[in-house]
ChimeraX commands (.cxc) that place a marker at each C-alpha (Angstrom):
marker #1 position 38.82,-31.68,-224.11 radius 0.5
marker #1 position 36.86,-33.10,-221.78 radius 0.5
marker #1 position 33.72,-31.55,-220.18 radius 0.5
marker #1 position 33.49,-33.28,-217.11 radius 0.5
marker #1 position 35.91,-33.42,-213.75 radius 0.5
marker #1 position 38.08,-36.10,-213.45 radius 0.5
marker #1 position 36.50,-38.58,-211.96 radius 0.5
marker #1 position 33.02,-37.89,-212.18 radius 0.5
marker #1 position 32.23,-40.16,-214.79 radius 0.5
marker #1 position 33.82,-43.19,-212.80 radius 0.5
marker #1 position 32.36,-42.24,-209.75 radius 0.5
marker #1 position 28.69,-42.09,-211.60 radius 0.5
marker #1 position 29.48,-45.33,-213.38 radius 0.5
marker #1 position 30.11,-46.97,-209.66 radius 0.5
marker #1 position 27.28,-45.59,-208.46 radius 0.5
marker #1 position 25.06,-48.07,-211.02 radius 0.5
marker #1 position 25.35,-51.40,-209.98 radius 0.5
marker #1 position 25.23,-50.12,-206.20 radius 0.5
marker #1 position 22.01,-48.05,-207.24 radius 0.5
marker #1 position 20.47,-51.49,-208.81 radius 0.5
marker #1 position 21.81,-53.00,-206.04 radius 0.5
marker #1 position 18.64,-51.47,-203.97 radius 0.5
marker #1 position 16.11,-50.94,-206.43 radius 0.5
marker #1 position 14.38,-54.55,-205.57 radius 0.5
marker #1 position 15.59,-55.67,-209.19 radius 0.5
marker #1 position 14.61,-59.43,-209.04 radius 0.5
marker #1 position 10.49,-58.70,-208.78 radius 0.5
marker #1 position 10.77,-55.68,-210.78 radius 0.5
marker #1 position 12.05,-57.20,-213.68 radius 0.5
marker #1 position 9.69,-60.52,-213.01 radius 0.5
marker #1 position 6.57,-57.97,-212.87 radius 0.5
marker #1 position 7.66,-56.14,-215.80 radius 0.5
marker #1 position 8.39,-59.21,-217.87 radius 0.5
marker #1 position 4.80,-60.98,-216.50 radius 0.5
marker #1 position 2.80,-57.88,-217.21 radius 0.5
marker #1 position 4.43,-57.18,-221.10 radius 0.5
marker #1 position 3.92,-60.79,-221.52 radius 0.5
marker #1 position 0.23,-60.64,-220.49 radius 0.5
marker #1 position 0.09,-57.53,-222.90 radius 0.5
marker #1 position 1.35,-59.57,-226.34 radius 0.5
marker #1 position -1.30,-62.45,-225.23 radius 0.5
marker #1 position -4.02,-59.91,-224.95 radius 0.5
marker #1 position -3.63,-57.89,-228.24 radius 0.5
marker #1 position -1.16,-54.88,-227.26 radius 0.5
marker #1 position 0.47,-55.31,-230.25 radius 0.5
marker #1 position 4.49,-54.92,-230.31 radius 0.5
marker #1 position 4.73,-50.90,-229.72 radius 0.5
marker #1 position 1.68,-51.35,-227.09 radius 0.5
marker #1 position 3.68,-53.78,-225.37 radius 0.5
marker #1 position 6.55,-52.67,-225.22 radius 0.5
marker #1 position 4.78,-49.33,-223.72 radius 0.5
marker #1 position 3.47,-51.06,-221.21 radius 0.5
marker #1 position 6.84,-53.18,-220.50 radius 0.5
marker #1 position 8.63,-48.96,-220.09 radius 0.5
marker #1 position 6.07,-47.94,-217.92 radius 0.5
marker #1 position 5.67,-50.89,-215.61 radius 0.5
marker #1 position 9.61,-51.41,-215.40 radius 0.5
marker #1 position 9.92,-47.37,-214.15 radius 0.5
marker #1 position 7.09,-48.10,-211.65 radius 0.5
marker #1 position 8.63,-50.92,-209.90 radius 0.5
marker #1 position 11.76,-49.74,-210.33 radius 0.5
marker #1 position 10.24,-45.96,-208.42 radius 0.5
marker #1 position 8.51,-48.24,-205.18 radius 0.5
marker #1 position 11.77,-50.32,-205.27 radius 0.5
marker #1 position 14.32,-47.41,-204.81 radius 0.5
marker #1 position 11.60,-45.50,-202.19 radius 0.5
marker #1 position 11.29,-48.53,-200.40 radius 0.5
marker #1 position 15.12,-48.43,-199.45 radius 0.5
marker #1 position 15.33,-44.50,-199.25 radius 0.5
marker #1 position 12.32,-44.70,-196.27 radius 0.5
marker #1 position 13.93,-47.81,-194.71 radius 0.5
marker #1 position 17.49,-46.40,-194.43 radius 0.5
marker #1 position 17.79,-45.71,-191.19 radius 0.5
marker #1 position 15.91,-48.74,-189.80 radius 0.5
marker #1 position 18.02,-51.06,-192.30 radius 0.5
marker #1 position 21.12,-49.33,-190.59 radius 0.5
marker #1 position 19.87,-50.30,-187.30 radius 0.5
marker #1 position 19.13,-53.86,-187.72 radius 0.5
marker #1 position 22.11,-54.21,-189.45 radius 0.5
marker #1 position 21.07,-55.12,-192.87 radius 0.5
marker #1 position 24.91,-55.88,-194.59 radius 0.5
marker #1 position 22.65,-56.26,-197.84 radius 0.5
marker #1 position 21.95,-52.57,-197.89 radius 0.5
marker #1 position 24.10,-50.55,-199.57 radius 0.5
marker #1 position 21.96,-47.16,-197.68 radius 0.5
marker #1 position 22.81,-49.18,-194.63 radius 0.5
marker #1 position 26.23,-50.01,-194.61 radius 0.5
marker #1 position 26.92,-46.22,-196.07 radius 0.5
marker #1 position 27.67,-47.07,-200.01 radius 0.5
marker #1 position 25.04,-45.01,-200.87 radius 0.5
marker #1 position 23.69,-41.65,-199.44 radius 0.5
marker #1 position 19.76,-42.48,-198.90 radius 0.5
marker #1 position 19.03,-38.68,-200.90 radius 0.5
marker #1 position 20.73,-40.83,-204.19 radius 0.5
marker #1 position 18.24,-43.31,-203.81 radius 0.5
marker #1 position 15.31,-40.63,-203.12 radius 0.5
marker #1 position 16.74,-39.11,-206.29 radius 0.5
marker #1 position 16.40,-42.20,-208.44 radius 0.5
marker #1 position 12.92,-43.09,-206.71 radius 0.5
marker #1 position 11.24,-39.71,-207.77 radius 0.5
marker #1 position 13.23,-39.67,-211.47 radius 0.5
marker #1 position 11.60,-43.14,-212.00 radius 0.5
marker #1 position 8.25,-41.80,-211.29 radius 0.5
marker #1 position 8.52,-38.70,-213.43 radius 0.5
marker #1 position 9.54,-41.31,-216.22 radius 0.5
marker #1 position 6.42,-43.37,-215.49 radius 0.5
marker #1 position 3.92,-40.67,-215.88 radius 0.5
marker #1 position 4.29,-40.20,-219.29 radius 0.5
marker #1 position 5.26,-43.52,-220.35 radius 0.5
marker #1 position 1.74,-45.00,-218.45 radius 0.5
marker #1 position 0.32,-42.25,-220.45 radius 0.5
marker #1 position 1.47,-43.93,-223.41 radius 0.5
marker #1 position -1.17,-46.89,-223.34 radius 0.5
marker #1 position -4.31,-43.90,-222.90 radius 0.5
marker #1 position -5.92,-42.17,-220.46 radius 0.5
marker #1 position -7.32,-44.96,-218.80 radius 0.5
marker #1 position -4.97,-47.22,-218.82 radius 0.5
marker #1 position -2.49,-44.88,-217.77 radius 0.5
marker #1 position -4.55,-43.90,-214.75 radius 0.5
marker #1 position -4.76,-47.63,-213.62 radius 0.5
marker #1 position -1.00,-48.58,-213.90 radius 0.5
marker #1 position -0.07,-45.10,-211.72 radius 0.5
marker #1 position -2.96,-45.70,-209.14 radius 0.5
marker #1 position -0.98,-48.71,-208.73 radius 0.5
marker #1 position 2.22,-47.19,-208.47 radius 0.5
marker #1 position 0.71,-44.86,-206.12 radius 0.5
marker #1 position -0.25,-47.61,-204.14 radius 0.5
marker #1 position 3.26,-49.13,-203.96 radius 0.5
marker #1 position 4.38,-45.71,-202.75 radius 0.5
marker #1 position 1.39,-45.70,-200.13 radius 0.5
marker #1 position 2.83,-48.99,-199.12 radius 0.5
marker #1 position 5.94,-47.66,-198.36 radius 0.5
marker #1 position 5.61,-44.47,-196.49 radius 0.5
marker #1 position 2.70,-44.94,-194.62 radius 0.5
marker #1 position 0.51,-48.70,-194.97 radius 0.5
marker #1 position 3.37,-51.45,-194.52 radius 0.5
marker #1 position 2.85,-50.27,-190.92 radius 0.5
marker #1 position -0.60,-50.92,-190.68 radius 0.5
marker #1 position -2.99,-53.77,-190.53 radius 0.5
marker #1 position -3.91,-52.50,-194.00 radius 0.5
marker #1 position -0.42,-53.64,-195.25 radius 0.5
marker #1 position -1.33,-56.05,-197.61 radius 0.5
marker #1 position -3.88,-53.45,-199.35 radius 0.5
marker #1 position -1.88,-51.86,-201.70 radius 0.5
marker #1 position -0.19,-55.47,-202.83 radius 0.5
marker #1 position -4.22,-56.28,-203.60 radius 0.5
marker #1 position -5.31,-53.27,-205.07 radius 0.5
marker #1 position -1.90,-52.98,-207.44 radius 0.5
marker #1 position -1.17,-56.83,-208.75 radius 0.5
marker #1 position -5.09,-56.67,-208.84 radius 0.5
marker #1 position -5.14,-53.59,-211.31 radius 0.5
marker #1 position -2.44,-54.86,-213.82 radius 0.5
marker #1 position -4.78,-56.96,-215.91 radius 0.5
marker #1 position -6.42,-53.43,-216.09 radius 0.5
marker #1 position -3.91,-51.57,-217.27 radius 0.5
marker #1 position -3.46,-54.17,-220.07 radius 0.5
marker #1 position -7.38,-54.38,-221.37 radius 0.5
marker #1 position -7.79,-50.45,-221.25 radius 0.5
marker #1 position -4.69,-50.13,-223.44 radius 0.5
marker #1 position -6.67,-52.32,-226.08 radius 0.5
marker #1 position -8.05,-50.47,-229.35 radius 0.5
marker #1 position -11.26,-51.54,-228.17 radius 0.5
marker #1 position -10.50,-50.71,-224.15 radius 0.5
marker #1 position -12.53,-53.01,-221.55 radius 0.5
marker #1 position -12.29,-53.78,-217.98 radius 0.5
marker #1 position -10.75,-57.60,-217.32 radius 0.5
marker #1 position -12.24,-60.24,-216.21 radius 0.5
marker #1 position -13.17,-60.75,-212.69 radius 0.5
marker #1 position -10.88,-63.96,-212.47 radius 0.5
marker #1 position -7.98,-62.06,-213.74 radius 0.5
marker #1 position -8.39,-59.05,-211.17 radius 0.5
marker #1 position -9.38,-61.53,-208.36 radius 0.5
marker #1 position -6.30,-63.79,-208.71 radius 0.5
marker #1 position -4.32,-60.66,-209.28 radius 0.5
marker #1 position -5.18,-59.35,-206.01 radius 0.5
marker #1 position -4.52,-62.75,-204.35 radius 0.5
marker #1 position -1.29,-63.31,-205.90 radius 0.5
marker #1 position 0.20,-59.66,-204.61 radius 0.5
marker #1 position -1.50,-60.75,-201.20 radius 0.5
marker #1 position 0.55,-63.73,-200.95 radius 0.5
marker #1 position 3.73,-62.10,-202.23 radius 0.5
marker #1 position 3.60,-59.69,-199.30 radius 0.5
marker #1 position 2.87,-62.30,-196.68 radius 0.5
marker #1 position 6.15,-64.13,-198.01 radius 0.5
marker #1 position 8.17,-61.16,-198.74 radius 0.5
marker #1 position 8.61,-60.02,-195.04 radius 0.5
marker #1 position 9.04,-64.00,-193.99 radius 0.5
marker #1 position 12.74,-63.16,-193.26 radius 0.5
marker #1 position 12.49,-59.86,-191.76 radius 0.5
marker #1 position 9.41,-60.10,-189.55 radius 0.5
marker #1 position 11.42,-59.78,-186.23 radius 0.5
marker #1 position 13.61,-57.14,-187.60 radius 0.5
marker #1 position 10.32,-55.30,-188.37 radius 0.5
marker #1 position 8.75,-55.83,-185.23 radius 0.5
marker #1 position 12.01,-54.66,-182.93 radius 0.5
marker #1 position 12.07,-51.67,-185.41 radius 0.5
marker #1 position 8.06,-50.65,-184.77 radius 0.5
marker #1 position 6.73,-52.37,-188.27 radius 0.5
marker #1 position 3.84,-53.96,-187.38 radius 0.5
marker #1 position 1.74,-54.42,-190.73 radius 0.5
marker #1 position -0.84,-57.60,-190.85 radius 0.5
marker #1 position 1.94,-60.30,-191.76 radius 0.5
marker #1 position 4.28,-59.27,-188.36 radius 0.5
marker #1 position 1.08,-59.21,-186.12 radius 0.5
marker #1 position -0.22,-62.69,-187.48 radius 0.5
marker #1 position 3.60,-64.23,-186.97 radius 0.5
marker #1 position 6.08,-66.48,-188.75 radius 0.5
marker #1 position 4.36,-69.28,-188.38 radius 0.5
marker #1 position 0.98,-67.93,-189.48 radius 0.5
marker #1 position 2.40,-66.54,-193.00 radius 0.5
marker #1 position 4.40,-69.46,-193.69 radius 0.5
marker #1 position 0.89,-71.62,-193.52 radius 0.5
marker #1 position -1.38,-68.53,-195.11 radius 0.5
marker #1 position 1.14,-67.97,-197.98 radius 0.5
marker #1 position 0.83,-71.05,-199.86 radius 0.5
marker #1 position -2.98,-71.39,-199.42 radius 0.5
marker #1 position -3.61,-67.58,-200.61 radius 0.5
marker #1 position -0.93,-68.00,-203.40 radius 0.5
marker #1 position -3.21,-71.55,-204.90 radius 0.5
marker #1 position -6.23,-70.40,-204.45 radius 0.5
marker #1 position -5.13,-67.61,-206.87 radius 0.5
marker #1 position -4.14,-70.70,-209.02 radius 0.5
marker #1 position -7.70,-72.48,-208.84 radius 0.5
marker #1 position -9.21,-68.94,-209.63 radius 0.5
marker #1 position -7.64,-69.15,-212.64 radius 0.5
marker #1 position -8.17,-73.13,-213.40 radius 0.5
marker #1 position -12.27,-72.53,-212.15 radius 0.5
marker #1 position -12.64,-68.91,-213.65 radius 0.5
marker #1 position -12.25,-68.45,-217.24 radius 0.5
marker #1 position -15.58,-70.04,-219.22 radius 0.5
marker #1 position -15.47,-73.57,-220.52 radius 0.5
marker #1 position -13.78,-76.84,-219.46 radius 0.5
marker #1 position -11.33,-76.91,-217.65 radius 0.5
marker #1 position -8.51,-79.21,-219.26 radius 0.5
marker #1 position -4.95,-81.14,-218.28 radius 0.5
marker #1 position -2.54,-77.85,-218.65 radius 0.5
marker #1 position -4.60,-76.74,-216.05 radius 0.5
marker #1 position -5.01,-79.59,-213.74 radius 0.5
marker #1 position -0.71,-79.59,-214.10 radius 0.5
marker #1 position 0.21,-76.40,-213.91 radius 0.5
marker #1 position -2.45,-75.97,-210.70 radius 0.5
marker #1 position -0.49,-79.35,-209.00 radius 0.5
marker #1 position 3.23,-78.10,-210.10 radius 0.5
marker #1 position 1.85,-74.58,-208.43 radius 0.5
marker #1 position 1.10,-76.61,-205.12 radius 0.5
marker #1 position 4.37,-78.64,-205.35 radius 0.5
marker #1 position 6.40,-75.24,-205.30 radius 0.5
marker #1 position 4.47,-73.42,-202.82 radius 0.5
marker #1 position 4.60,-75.81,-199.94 radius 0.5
marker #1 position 8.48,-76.30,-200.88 radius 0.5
marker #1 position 8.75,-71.96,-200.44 radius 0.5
marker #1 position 7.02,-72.11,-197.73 radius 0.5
marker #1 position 6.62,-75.28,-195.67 radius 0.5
marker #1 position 10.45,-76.02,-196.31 radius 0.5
marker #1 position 12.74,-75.05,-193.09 radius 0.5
marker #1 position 14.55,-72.23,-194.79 radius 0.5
marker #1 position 17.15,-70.37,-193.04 radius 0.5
marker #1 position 15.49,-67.13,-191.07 radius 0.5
marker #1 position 16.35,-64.76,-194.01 radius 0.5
marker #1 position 16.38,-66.90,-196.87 radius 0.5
marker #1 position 14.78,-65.40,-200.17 radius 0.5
marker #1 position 13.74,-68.29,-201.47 radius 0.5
marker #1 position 9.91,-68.23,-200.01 radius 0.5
marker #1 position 9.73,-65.19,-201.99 radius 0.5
marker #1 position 11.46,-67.15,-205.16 radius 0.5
marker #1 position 8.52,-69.37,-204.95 radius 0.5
marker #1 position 6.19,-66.75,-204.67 radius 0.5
marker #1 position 7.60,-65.88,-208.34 radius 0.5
marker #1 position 7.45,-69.00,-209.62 radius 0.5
marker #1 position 4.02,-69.46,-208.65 radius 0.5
marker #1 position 3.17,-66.07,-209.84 radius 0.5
marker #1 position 4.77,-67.25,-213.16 radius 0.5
marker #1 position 2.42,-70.48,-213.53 radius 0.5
marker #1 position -0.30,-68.08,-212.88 radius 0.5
marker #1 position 0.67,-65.53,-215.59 radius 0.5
marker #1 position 1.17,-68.84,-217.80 radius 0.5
marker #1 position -2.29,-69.61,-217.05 radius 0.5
marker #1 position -3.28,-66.16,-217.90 radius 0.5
marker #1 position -1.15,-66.44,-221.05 radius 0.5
marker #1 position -3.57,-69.29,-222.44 radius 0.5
marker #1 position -7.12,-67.34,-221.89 radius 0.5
marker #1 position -4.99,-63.96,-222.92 radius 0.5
marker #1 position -7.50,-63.41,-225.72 radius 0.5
marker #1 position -10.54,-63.83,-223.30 radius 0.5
marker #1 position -8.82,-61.47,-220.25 radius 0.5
marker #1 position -11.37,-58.62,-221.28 radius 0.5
marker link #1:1,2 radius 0.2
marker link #1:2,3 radius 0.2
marker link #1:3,4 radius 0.2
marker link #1:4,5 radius 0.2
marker link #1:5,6 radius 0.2
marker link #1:6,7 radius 0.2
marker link #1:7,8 radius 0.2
marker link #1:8,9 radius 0.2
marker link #1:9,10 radius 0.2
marker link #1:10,11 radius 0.2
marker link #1:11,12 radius 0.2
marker link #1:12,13 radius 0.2
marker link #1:13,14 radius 0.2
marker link #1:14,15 radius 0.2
marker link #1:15,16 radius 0.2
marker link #1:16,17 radius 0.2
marker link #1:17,18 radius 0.2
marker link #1:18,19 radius 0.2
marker link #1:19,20 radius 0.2
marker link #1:20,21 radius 0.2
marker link #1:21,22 radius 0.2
marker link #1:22,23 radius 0.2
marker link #1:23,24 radius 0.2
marker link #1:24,25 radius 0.2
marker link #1:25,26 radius 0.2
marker link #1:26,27 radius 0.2
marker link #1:27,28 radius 0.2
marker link #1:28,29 radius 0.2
marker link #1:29,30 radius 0.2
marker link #1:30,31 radius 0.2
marker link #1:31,32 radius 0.2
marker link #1:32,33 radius 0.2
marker link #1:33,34 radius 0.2
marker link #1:34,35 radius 0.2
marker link #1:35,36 radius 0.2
marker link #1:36,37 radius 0.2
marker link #1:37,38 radius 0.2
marker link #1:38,39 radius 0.2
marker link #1:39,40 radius 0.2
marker link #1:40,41 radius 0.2
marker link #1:41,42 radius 0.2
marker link #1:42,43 radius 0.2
marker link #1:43,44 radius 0.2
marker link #1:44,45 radius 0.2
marker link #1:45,46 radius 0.2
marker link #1:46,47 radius 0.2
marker link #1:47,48 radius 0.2
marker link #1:48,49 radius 0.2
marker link #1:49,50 radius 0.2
marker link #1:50,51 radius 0.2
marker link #1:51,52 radius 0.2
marker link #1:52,53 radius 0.2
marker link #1:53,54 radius 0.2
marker link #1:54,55 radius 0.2
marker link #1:55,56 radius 0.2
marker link #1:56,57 radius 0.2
marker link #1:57,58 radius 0.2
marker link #1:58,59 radius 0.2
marker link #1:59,60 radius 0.2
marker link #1:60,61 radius 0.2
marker link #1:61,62 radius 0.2
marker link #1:62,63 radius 0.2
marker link #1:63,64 radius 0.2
marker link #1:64,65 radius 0.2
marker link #1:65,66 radius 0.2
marker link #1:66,67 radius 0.2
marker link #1:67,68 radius 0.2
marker link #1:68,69 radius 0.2
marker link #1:69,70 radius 0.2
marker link #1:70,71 radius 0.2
marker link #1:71,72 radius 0.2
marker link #1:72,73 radius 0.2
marker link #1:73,74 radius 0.2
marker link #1:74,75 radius 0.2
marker link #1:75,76 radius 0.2
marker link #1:76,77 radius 0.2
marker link #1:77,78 radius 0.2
marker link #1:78,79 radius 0.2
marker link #1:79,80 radius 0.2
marker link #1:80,81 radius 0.2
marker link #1:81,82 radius 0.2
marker link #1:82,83 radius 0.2
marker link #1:83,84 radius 0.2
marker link #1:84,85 radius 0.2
marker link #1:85,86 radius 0.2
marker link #1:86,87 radius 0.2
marker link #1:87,88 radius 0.2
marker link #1:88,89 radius 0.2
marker link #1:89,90 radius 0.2
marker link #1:90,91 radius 0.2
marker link #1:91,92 radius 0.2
marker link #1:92,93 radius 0.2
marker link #1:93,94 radius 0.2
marker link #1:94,95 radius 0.2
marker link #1:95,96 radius 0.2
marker link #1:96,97 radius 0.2
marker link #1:97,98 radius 0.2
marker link #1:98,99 radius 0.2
marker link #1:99,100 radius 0.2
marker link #1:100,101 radius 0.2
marker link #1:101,102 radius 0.2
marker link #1:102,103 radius 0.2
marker link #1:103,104 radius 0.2
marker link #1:104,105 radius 0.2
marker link #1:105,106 radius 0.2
marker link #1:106,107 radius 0.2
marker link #1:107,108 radius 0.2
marker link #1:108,109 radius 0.2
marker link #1:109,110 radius 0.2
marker link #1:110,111 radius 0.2
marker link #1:111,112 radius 0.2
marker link #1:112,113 radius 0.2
marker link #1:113,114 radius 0.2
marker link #1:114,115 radius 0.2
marker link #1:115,116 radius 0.2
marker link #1:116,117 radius 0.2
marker link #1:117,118 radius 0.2
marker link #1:118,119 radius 0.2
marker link #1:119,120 radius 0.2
marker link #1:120,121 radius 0.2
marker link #1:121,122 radius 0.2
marker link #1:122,123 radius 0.2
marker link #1:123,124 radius 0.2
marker link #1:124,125 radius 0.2
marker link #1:125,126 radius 0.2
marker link #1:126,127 radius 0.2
marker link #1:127,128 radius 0.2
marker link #1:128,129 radius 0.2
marker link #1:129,130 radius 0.2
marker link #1:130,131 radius 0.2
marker link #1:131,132 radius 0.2
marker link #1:132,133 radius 0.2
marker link #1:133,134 radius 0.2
marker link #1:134,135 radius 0.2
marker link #1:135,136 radius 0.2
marker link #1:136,137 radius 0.2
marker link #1:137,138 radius 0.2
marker link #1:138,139 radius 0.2
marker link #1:139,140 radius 0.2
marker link #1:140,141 radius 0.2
marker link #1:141,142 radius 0.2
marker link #1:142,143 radius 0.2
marker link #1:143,144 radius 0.2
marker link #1:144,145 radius 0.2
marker link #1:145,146 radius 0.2
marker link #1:146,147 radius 0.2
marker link #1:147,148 radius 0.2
marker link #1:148,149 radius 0.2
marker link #1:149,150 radius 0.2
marker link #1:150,151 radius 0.2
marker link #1:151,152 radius 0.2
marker link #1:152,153 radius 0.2
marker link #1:153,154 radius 0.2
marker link #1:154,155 radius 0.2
marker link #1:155,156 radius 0.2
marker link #1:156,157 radius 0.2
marker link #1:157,158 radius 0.2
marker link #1:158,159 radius 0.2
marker link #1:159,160 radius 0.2
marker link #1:160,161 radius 0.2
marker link #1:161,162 radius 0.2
marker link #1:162,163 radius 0.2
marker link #1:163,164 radius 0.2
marker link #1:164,165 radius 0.2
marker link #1:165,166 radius 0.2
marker link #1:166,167 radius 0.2
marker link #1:167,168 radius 0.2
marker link #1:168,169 radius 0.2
marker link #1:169,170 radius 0.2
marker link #1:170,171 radius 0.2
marker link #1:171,172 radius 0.2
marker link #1:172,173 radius 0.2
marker link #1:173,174 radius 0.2
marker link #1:174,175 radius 0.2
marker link #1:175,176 radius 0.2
marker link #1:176,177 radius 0.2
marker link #1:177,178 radius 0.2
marker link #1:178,179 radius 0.2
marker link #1:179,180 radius 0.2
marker link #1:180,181 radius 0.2
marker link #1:181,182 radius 0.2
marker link #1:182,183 radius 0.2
marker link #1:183,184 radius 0.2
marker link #1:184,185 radius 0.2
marker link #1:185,186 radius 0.2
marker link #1:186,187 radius 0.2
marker link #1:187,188 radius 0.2
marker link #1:188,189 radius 0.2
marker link #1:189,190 radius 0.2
marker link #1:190,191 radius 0.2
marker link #1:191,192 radius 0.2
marker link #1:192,193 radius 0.2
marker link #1:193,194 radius 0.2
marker link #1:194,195 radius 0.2
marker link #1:195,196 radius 0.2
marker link #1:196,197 radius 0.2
marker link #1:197,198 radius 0.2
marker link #1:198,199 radius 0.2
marker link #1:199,200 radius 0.2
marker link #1:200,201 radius 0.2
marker link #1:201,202 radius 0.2
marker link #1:202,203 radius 0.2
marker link #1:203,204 radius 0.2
marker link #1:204,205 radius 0.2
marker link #1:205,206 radius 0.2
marker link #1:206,207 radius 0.2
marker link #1:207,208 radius 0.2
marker link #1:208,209 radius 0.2
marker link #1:209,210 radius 0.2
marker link #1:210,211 radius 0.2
marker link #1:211,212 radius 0.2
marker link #1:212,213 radius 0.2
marker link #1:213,214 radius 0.2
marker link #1:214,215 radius 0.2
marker link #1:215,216 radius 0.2
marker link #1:216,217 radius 0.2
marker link #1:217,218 radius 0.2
marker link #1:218,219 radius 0.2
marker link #1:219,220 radius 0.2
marker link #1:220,221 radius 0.2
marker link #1:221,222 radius 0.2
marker link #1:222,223 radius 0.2
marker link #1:223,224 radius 0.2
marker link #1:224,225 radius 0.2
marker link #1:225,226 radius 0.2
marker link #1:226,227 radius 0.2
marker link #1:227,228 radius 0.2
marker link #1:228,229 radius 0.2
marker link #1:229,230 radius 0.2
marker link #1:230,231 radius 0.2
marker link #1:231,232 radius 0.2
marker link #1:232,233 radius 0.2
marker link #1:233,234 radius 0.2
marker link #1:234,235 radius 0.2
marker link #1:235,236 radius 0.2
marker link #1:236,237 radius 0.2
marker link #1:237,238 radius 0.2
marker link #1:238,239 radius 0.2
marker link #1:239,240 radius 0.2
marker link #1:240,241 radius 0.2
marker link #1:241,242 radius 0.2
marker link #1:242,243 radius 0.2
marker link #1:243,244 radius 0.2
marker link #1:244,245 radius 0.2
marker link #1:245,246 radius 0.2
marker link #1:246,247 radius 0.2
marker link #1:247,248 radius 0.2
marker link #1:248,249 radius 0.2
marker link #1:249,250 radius 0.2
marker link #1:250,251 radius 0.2
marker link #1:251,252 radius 0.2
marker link #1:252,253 radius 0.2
marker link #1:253,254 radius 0.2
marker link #1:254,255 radius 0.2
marker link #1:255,256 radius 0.2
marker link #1:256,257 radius 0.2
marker link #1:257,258 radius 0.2
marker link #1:258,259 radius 0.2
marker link #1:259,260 radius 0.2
marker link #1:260,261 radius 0.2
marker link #1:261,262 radius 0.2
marker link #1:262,263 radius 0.2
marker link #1:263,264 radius 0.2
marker link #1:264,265 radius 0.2
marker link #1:265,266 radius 0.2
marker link #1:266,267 radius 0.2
marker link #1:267,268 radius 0.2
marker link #1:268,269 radius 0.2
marker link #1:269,270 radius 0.2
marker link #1:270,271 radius 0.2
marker link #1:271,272 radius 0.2
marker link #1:272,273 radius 0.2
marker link #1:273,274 radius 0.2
marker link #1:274,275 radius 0.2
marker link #1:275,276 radius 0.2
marker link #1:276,277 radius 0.2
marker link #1:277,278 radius 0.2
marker link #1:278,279 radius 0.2
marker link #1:279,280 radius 0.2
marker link #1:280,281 radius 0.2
marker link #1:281,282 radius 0.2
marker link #1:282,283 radius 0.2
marker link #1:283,284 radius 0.2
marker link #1:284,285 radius 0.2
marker link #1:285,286 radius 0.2
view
């Protein structure tokens, strides 16, 4: 006999892909695979990593699904057909609901790599929720993108056996990296934003502005990471700094359509030679 209504398990089942639908699940799963694969390079160890690859998937996917719950009803009135909160597929409270499960989840899991680790990955989360309920309307928008990709080397080296802060390269071109994200994130919604009262530092500096800023913030992560780390620096660098330029000024430069996601594709990609470049000094990130 069964134990539930008819229906209920089809309806939950539906509710899934419409639920992933508006969690942000293309940079959640690139952080979460960029931060577990900065955590084998480093030491974590397979159980370590895959700690930190559980707690940094529930984060994102928490900031993701709050994001959408707080933007609901501006979403609805620009129109977003994207949205499933905005066309009415999903109740915003459902999306609330998974927002706040995925950050009870990521308490306990951060907790996982040690106190101090733990603390570094949810100050970051915190900051993602900051982001979204009070700072993307402020001039201090792109804080919490600095102070969050900036802490993720963190919450890898205090995780260690032997914990240590990272290196100043790795938290500098952290921060730069999640600066340029959020410049090229809001690329294709800045008017939207701006008709709907958003007015964080990328909507006051204009299209134009980010499009030019992005790429330039984005590479000089890259040379932080070709200049930083001791000794020479030698030809995987010196390509993977010019392949980083080549797809930056085609995200960014290139005349996409007004809400094409592509700048933001680049951003990833350019956040993945990064990580790659991270990936070769892993042993020396603490």
């Amino acid at each position: 006999m069964s134990l539930h209504a008819p229906g209920t398990l089809t309806s939950a089942t539906r509710r899934v892909p419409v639920l992933l639908r508006c969690c942000h699940l293309e940079p959640a799963v690139a952080v979460t695979v960029f931060v577990t694969a900065l955590a084998v390079a480093a030491g974590r160890g397979a159980a370590g990593s895959a700690a930190v690859a559980a707690a940094v998937l529930a984060g994102q996917l928490s900031v993701g699904w709050c994001n959408d719950a707080v933007d609901a009803r501006r979403d609805t009135v620009c129109g977003r057909r994207d949205k499933p909160l905005a066309t009415g597929e999903l109740a915003p409270r459902a999306a609330a609901v998974a927002a706040g499960t995925a950050l009870g989840l990521c308490v306990p899991l951060s907790l996982l790599s040690g106190a101090a680790a733990g603390t570094a990955h949810l100050g970051m989360v915190a900051m993602g929720w900051g982001y979204n309920l009070v700072l993307k309307r402020t001039v201090l928008s792109p804080l919490p993108y600095a102070v969050g990709f900036g802490a993720l080397p963190a919450f890898v080296t205090l995780g260690l056996p032997s914990p240590s802060w990272p290196a100043w390269w790795a938290v500098t071109a952290g921060a730069l990296l999640g600066v340029g994200a959020h410049l090229v994130n809001v690329l294709p919604d800045i008017e939207d934003d701006l008709g709907t009262g958003v007015r964080g530092l990328p909507q006051r500096l204009g299209r134009g502005t980010c499009r030019s800023l992005a790429p330039v913030v984005m590479l000089t992560a890259v040379g932080v990471l070709v200049a930083g780390p001791p000794g020479a620096v030698g030809w995987p660098g010196g390509a993977l700094a010019v392949t980083a330029g080549a797809v930056a000024v085609a995200g960014t430069a290139v005349p996409w359509e007004v809400r094409s996601r592509w700048p933001f594709r680049a951003a990833i990609v350019v956040a993945g030679i990064a990580l790659t470049q991270l990936l070769l000094w892993g042993p020396d990130l603490a």
